[in-house]
N, C-alpha and C positions, 0 to 999 in steps of 0.2 A: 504494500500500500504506500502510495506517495506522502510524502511528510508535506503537511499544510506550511506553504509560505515558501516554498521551494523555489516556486517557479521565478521569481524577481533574483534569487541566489544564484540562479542556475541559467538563466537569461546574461543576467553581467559577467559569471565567468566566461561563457560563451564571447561575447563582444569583446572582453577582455585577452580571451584568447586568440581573436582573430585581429587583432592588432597586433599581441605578440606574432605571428604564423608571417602575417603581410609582413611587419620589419623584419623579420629575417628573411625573405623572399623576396623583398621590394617591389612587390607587385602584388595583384590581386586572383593570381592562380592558384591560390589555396582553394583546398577541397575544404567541405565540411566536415568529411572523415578527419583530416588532421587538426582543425580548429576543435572539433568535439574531442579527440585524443587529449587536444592539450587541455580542454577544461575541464579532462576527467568523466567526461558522458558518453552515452552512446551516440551517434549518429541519427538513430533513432528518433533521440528526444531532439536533438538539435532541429531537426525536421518537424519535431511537433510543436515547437515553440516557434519558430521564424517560417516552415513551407517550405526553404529553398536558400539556396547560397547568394540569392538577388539579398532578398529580405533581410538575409544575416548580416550583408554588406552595410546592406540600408540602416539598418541597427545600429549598425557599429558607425557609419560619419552620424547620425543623431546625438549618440553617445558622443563624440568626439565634440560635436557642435553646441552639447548641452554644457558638459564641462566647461568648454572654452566661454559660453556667455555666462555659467556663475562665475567663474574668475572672474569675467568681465564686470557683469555687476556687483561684486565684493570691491575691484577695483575701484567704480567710479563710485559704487558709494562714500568711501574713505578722502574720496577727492573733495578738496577745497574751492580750489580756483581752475580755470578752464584748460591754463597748461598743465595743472595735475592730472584730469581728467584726460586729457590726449597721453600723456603720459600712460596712465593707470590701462587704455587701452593694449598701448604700445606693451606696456610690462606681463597682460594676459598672454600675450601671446606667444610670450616667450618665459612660462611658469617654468618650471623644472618639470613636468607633467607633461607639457603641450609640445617642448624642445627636445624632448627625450627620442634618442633613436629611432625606435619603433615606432613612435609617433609621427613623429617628424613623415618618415616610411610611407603610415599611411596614409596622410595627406595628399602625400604626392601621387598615391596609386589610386585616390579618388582623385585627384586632377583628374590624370589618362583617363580613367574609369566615366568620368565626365563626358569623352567625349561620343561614347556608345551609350552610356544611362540617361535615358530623361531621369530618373528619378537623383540621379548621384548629379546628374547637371545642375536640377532645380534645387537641391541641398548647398550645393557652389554659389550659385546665386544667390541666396539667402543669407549665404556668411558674406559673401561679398558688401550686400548691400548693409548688414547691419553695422560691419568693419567700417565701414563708410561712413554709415549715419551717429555710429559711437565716435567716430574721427573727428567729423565736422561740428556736431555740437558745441566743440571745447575748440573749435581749430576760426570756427566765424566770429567768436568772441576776442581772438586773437589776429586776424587779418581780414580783410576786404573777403567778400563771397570768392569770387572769381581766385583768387591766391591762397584761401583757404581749399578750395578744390582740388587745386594743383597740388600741394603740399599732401592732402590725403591721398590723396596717385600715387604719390612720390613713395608716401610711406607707405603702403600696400602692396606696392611693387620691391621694396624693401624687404618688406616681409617674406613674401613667395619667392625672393632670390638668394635670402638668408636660408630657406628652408630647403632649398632645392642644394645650396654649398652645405648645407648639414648631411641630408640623404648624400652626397654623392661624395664626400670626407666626413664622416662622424667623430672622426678626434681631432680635427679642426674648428676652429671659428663656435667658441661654446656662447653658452648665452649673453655673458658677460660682454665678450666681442660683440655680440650681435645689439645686443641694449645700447652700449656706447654708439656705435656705428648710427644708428638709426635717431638716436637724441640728440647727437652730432648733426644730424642731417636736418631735424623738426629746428634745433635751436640757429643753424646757419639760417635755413628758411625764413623764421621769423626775423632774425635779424635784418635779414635784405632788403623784408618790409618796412622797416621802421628807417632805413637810412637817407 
């Protein structure tokens, strides 16, 4: 008989698994057999909880995308003033959680994956546009509309090139690198504004 409360345990080892399975594959040709291997289940069950290796996928960028917007809203609640706030965006995104290897990994294998999923594309979309709207909030109270724009570009595209030199050197360029480089970048921008 199944033990009550299982299913939410046995759901997040599953996602949890198949993050591990994609970073060390860097890609999304993991079977269900070995994501279920690795979270200790059968195959079976992992089919009775998600249908299909879509769905598990699907799983697992929500889990990734839910993560990354509590950070996100831990961060901005802590925030003060509007460059804290672009900041506190900036610093989600590169937790110790979110920069991590096999994270990092799967991100990038929902990118590709992006380009054959509507459903992994509209999930990209979604982080994209919220990236944006968490960006500019804090970035229009600091520059004109149009150069706040710019600046959230700049820093997005930061982001996806910091993660793609993580995936492809992972004992290269750690977080610490990646935070500087990128507040370096928000703080040069704002400056050019104001000269």
């Amino acid at each position: 008989m199944p033990k009550i409360g299982m299913e939410p345990i046995r759901r997040k080892a599953l996602i949890d698994a198949a993050i591990a399975a994609i970073g060390d594959r860097g890609a999304l040709d993991v079977t269900v057999s070995d994501i279920a291997g690795r979270a200790g289940v059968s195959s079976a069950l992992a089919h009775h909880y998600f249908g299909n290796k879509e769905r598990l996928l699907e799983a697992t960028m929500r889990s990734l995308l839910t993560e990354l917007g509590q950070d996100v809203r831990a961060g901005l609640k802590a925030a003060r003033t509007p460059r804290e706030r672009v900041a506190a965006v900036i610093d989600a995104n590169f937790s110790e959680k979110q920069f991590a290897p096999a994270t990092v990994a799967a991100w990038l294998a929902f990118f590709v994956e992006a380009e054959r999923t509507p459903a992994i594309r509209h999930l990209l979309i979604i982080y994209r546009s919220r990236l944006n709207s968490n960006l500019m909030h804090g970035l229009r109270q600091l520059a004109e509309r149009d150069r706040a724009a710019r600046i959230a570009e700049g820093i997005g595209a930061l982001i996806d090139g910091l993660y793609l030199r993580r995936a492809a050197a992972p004992s290269e360029g750690g977080r610490t690198s990646a935070l500087a480089l990128i507040h370096d970048y928000l703080d040069t921008m704002l400056a050019r504004g104001q000269a």
